[in-house]
C-alpha positions in Angstrom: 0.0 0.0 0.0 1.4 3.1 -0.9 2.3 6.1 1.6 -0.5 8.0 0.0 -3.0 5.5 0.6 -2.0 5.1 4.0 -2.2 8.7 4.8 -5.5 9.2 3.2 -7.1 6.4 5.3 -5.4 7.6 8.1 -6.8 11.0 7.5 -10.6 9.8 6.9 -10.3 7.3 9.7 -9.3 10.4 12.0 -12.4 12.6 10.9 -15.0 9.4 11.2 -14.4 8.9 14.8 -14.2 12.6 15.7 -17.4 13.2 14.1 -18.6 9.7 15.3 -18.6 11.9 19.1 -15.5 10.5 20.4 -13.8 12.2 23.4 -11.0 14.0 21.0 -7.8 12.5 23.4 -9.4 8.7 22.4 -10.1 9.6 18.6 -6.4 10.5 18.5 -5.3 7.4 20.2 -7.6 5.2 18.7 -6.6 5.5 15.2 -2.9 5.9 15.8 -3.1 2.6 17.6 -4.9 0.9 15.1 -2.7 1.9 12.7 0.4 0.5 14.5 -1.2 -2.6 14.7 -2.0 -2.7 10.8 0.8 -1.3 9.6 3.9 -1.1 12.2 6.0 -4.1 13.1 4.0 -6.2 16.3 6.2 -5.1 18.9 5.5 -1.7 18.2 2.0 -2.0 20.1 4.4 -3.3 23.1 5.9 0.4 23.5 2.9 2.6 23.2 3.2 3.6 26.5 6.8 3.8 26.7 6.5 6.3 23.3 4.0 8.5 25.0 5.8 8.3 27.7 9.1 9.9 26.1 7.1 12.5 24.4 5.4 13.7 26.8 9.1 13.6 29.1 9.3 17.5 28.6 10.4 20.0 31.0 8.3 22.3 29.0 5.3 20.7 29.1 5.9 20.4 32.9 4.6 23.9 32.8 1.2 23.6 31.7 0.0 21.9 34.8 1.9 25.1 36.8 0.2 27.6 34.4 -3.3 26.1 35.5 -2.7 26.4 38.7 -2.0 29.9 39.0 -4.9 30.9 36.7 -7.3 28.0 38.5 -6.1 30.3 41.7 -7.0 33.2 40.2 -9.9 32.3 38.4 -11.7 31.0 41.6 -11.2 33.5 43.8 -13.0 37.2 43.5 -9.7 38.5 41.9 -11.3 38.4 38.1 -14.5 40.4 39.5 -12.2 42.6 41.3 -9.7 43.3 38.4 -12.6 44.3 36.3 -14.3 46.2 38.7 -10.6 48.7 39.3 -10.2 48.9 35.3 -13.9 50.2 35.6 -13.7 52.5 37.9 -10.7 53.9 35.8 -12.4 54.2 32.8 -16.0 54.5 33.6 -15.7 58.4 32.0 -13.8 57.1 28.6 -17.0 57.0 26.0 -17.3 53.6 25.8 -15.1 53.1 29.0 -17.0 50.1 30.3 -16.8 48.2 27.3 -12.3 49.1 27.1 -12.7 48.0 30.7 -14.2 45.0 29.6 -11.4 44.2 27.1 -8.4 45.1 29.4 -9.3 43.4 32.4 -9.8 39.8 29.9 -6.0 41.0 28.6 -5.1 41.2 32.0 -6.7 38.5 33.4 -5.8 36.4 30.6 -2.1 37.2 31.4 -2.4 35.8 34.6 -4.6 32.9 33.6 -3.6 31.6 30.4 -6.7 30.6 29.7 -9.5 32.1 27.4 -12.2 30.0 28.8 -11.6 30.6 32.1 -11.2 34.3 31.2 -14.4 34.3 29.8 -16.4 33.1 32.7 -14.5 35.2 35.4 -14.7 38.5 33.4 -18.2 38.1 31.7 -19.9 36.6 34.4 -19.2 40.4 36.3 -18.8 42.4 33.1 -21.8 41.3 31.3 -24.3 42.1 33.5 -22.5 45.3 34.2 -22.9 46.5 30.8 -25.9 45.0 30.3 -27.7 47.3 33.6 -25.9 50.2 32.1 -27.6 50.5 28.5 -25.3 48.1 26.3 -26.9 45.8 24.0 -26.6 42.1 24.9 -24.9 41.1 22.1 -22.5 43.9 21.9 -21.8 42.8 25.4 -21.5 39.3 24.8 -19.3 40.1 21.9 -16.5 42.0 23.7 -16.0 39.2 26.4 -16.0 36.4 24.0 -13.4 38.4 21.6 -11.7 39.1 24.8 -11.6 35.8 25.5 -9.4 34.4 22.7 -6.9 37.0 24.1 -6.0 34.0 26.7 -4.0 31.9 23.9 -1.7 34.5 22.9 -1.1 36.9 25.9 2.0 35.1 27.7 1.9 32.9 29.4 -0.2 30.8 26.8 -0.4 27.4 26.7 -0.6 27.3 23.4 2.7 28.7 22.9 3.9 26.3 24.8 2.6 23.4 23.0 4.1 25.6 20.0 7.1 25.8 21.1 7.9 21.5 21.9 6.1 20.7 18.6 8.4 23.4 16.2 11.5 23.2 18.8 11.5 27.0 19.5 12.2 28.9 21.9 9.6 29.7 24.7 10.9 33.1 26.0 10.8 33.8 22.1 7.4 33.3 21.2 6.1 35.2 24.6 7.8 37.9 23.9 6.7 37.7 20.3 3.1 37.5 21.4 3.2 40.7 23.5 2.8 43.3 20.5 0.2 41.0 18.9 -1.5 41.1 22.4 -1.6 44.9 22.8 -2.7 45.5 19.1 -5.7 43.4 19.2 -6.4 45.1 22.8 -6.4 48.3 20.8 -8.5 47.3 17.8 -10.9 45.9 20.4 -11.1 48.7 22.4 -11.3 51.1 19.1 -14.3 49.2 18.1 -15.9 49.7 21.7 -15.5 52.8 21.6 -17.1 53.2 18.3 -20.1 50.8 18.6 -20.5 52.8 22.4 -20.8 55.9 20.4 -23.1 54.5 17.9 -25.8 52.9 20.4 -25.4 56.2 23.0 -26.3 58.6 20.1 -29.5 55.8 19.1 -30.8 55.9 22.9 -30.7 59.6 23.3 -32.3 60.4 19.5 -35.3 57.6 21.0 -35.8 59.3 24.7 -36.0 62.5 22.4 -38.3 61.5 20.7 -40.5 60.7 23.7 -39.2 56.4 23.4 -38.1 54.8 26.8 -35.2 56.4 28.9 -31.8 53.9 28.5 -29.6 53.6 31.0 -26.7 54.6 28.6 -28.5 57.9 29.6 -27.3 57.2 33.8 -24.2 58.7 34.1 -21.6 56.8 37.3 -19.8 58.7 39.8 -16.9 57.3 41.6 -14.7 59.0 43.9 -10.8 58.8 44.4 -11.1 56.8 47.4 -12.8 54.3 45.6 -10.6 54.0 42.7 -7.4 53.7 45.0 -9.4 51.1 46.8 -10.2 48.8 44.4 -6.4 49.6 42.7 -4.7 48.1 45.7 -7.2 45.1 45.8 -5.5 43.8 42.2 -2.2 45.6 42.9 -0.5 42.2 43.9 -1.9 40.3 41.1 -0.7 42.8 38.6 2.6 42.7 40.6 2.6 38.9 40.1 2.2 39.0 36.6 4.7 41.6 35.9 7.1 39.6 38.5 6.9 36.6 36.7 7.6 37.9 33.3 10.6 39.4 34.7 11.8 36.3 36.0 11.0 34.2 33.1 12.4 36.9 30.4 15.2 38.2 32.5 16.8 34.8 32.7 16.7 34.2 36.4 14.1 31.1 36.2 13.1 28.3 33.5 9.4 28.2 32.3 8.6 25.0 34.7 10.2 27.4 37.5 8.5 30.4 36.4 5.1 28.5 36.3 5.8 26.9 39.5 6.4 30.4 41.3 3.9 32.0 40.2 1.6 29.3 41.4 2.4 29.5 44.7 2.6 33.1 44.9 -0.6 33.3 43.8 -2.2 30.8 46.1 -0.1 32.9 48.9 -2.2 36.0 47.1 -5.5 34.5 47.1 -5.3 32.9 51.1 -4.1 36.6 52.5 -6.3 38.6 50.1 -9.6 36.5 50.3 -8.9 34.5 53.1 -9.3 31.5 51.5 -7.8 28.9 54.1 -9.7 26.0 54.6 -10.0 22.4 52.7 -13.7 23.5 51.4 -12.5 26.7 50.2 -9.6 25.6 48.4 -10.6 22.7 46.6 -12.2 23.8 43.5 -8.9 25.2 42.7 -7.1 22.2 43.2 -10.3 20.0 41.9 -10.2 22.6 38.5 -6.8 22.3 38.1 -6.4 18.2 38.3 -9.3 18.3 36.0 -8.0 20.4 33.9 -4.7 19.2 33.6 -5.3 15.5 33.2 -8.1 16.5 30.1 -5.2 18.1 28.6 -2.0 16.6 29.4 -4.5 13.5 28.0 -4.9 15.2 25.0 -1.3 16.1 24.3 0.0 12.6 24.7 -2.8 11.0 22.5 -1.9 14.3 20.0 2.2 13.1 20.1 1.1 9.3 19.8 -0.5 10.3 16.5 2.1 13.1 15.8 4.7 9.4 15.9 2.7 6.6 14.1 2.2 10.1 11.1 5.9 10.3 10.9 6.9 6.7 11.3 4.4 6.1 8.4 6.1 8.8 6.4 2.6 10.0 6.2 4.3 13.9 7.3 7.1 13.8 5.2 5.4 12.5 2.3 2.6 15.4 2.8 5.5 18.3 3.6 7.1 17.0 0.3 4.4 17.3 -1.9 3.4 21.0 -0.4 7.0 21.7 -1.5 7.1 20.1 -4.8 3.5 22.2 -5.7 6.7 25.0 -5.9 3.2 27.4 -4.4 4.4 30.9 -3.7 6.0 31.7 -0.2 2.1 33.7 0.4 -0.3 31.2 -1.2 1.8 28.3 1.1 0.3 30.8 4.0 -2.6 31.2 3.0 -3.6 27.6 2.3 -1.8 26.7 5.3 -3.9 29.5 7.4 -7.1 28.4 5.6 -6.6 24.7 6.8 -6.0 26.1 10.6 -9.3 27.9 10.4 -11.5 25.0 8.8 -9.8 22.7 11.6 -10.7 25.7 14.2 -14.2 24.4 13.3 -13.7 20.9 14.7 -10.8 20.5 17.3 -9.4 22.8 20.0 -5.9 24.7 19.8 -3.7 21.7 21.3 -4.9 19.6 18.7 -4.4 21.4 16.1 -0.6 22.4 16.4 0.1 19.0 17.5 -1.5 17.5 14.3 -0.7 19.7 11.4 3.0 20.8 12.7 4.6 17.6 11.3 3.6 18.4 8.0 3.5 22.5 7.8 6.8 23.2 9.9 9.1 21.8 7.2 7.7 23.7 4.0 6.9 26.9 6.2 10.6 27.1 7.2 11.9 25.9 3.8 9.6 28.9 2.6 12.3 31.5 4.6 9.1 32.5 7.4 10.1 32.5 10.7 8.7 30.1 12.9 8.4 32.4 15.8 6.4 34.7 13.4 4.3 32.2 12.5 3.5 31.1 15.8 2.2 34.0 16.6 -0.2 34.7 13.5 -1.5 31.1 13.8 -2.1 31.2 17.2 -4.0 34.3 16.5 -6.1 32.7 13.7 -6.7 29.6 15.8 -8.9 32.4 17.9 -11.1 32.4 15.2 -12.1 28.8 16.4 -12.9 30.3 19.8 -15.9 32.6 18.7 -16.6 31.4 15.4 -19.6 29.2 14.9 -20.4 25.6 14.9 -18.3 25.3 17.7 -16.8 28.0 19.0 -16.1 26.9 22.9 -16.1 30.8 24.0 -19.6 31.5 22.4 -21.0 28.5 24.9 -18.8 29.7 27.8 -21.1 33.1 27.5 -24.3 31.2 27.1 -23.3 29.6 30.3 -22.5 33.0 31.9 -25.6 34.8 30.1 -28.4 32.3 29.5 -30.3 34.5 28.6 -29.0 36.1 25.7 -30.1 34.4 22.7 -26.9 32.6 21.0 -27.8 34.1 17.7 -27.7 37.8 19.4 -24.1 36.3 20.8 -22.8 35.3 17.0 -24.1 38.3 15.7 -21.4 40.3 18.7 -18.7 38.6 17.8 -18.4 38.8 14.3 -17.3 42.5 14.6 -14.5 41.4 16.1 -13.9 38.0 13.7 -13.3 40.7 11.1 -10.6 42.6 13.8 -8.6 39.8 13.9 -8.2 38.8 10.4 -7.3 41.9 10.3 -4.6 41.8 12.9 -3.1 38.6 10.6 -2.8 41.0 8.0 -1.0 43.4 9.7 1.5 41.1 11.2 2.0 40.0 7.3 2.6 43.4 6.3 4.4 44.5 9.3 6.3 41.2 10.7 8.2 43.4 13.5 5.1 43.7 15.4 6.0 40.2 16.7 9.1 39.7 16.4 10.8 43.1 17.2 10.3 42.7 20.8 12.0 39.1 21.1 14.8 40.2 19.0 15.3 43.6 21.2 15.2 41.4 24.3 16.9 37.7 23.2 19.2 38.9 20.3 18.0 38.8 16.2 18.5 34.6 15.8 
């Protein structure tokens, strides 16, 4: 049977049993196991475990677990309610200032978290109905946390840059750094748009109590006093210290990632117990109970993903595929493109981790052989693989706000986000045009490679 054939069953085999409902960790496994038994030598079936085993035998990947743990610690605790509320209080007189509050505190909170789900519930389940009481309509509102969101994947420290970096062999202090100008421009072009849409439904609501219509509480102007603002400043003070703290560490050279991740996990437990006071077993254990779950679901995943990554090359099913990418002699741009293209059709099916650990066997090599920089790359893919996160049939944020919001009708939440689908294809465009937006920090911090 030719490598073709075998790669095309392997292929079709993959989708059935995804679409067949299978758990995405046993779909992966599944196949590649049944393909060592059909086509690898018998004994190979004898080392499955030893195989994920040695994958998975990262010190980079020993990270992930960390990273959870300080955003589980975070995320469970009234820091995320509290970070929004200071970054409102801030900006509660910029037009459109709740909405920019909205978007910063997921940056921020993202920073510390990591994750764009958890992000999503801790921010939206305060901001929402905050901007909801105070005249904004429910899908614009719905629409700036689930954009936010996505901002969890590529704000350092992102697992998915870390799951980047093991499958492409780059460096990790690289592609944070790299993600950081990417980070603040889509923070801008999010908050541009809020701004503007504020501006739009503020003008609507007073031209309709005007004209004698209902009165809209876009129309209820919020005072705050400086006490107040200093007050809830110094609540996320530490937090914001934490995050800054352990970039420093992490980018000045004084830790590893694992270390990094470790630290900041206990400092922000410390953080959480003084702040909150949350001491006892009952209080603490849906952080830990989060995290373990969590973790194993993924660290599950990743294994299953590099068990499938191995049986593709051993196969020659990657090379064979990178090979005949390279002999289509496609333009540097169209190789992007269609590479791009593929990431956002499987955006529609399969979740971030899955998707770099599947496709990077076979895009890597003609990507590189192409003269892009991997780091680069990284970066904008990472950013299109938000698309998955708010676009439908699937997008997880989109049900992570009907969780939060029940009541907002999920067509009302598709119709918010799209706005912000077209901001970040727009984003990948820049970083095309203007590739230093990513890679200029790295280079100014680590050296030009």
């Amino acid at each position: 049977m030719t490598t073709a054939t075998i790669g095309t069953l392997y292929g079709a085999g993959t989708l059935l049993l995804m679409f067949s409902g299978m758990p995405i960790a046993f779909a992966l496994g599944g196949i590649a196991v049944a393909f060592m038994f059909f086509f690898m030598p018998a004994a190979a079936l004898d080392t499955v475990t030893q195989n994920v085993y040695e994958e998975m035998a990262s010190i980079t990947l020993l990270s992930i677990p960390l990273f959870i743990l300080k955003g589980a610690a975070i995320g469970k605790s009234r820091a995320g309610a509290d970070l929004y509320s200071a970054i409102h209080a801030w900006l509660h007189r910029v037009p459109g200032g709740l909405g920019i509050a909205n978007v910063f505190a997921c940056a921020l909170f993202a920073a510390m978290a990591g994750s764009s789900p958890a992000t999503c519930s801790a921010i939206g389940s305060a901001g929402i109905p905050e901007m909801r009481a105070r005249g904004y309509s429910p899908g614009f509102a719905a629409g700036i946390i689930a954009a936010g969101g996505t901002l969890g994947i590529l704000v350092p420290p992102s697992i998915t840059m870390v799951l980047f970096a093991v499958a492409s062999e780059q460096s990790l202090g690289r592609l944070f750094l790299a993600g950081i100008g990417p980070g603040i421009l889509l923070v801008l072009l999010f908050s541009a748009y809020a701004a503007w849409r504020y501006t739009r439904e503020y003008r609507a609501a007073v031209a309709r109590f005007a004209g004698g219509g209902d009165r809209s509480a876009y129309l209820d102007e919020q005072h705050l006093g400086w006490a107040e603002k200093i007050r809830m400043a110094t609540k996320v003070l530490p937090f914001v210290t934490l995050l800054f703290a352990v970039m420093i560490a992490l980018y000045g050279g004084f830790a590893t990632p694992s270390e990094t991740a470790g630290l900041g996990a206990v400092v922000a437990l410390l953080l959480v117990g003084v702040i909150y006071r949350l001491w006892r077993p009952g209080q603490i254990e849906p952080i830990f109970a989060s995290t373990l779950r969590e973790s194993t679901m993924l660290m599950f995943i990743i294994g299953m993903s590099l068990l499938y990554s191995y049986v593709m090359s051993y196969l020659h099913i990657s090379q064979a595929a990178a090979h005949w990418i390279v002999d289509m002699h496609p333009s540097r741009w169209l190789l992007l493109a269609a590479i791009l293209l593929l990431v956002v059709v499987l955006g529609f099916f399969l979740p971030p981790v899955s998707i770099i650990l599947m496709t990077a066997p076979i895009i890597l090599a003609p990507l590189k052989t192409a003269g892009f920089d991997l780091v680069w790359f990284g970066v904008v893919m990472t950013i299109v693989m938000e698309l998955g996160l708010i676009h439908p049939p699937v997008g997880l944020n989109l049900f992570v706000i009907k969780n939060v919001a029940p009541d907002i009708p999920l067509k009302d939440v598709v119709r918010g986000v799209m706005p912000f689908v077209g901001l970040i294809l727009l984003a990948v465009l820049l970083l095309c045009l203007v590739p230093g937006i990513a890679v200029w920090l790295p280079d100014a911090v680590m050296g030009v490679k």
